[in-house]
N, C-alpha and C positions, 0 to 999 in steps of 0.2 A: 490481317485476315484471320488470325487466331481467335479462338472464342471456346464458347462450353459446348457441348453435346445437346443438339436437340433431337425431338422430330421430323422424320419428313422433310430434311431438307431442300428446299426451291433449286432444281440446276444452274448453273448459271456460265455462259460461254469460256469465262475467264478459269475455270477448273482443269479442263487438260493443260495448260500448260501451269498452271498451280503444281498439279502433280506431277507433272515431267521438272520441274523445279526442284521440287518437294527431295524427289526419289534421287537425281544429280547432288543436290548441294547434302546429303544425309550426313550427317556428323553427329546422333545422339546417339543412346547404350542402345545396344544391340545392334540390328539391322532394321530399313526399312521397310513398312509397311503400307499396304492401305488404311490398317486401322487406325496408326499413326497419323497419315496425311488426314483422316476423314474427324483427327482431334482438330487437330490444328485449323481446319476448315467451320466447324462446329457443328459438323456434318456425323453421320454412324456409315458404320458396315455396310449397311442396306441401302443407304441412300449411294454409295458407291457403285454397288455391284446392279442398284438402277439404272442409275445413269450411263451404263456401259451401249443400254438402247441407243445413246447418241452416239455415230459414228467417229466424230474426232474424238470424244472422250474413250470408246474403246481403242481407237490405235494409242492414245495416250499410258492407257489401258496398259496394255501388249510391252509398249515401249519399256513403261514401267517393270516391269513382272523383268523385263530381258535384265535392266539396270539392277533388280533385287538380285538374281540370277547371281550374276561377274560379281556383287558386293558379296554373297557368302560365299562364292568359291575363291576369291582374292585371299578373304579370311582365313578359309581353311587352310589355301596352301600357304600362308604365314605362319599357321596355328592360333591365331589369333580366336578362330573357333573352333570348335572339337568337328576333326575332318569328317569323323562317324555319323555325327549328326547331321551336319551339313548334308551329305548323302543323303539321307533318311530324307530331311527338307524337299530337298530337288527331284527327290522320287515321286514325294508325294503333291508338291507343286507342279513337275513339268511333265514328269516319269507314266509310268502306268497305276501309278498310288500305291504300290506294294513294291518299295525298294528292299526288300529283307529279301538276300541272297537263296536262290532257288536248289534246290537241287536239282541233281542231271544225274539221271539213268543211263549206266555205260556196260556197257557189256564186252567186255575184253574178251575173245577167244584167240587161244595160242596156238602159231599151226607150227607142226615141225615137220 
């Protein structure tokens, strides 16, 4: 199913579980991807993030994202990836997109 990058990839039913495959068996540098899967398919970004219109391909979707998920925090807490970044990631993939530590206005009064 490997191939090059085209256009506008054609859907095609055999894709969710491509990438619930894909996302499970991951063994290359880094972490997995859609972008990744969408080489391998010879498929792009877009055509990915199309195709989420089709309902089993979005829970495939979903499933996947959960799988990226457990793969960089498994990493992190090995060290295997820098735990800081890892954060950053899951902020901005699952989080509210601004994982960078807030401050908090505290107002201490001392009563004697």
């Amino acid at each position: 199913m490997e191939g090059k990058r085209k256009g506008r990839q054609k859907y095609s039913p055999e894709y969710p579980a491509a990438m619930y495959r894909f996302f499970r068996a991951f063994d290359g540098q880094g972490a997995p991807s859609f972008d990744k899967f969408a080489l391998t398919i010879g498929a792009t970004r877009e055509d990915v993030e199309r195709w989420r219109s089709k309902e089993r391909f979005e829970r495939a979707y979903r499933e996947c994202s959960e799988i990226r998920r457990d793969y960089l925090i498994d990493n992190a807490l090995t060290r295997r990836f820098d735990p800081s970044f890892v954060k950053f990631l899951i902020g901005c993939e699952f989080g509210d997109g601004d994982s960078e530590d807030r401050d908090i206005a505290l107002r201490l009064e001392v009563v004697e």
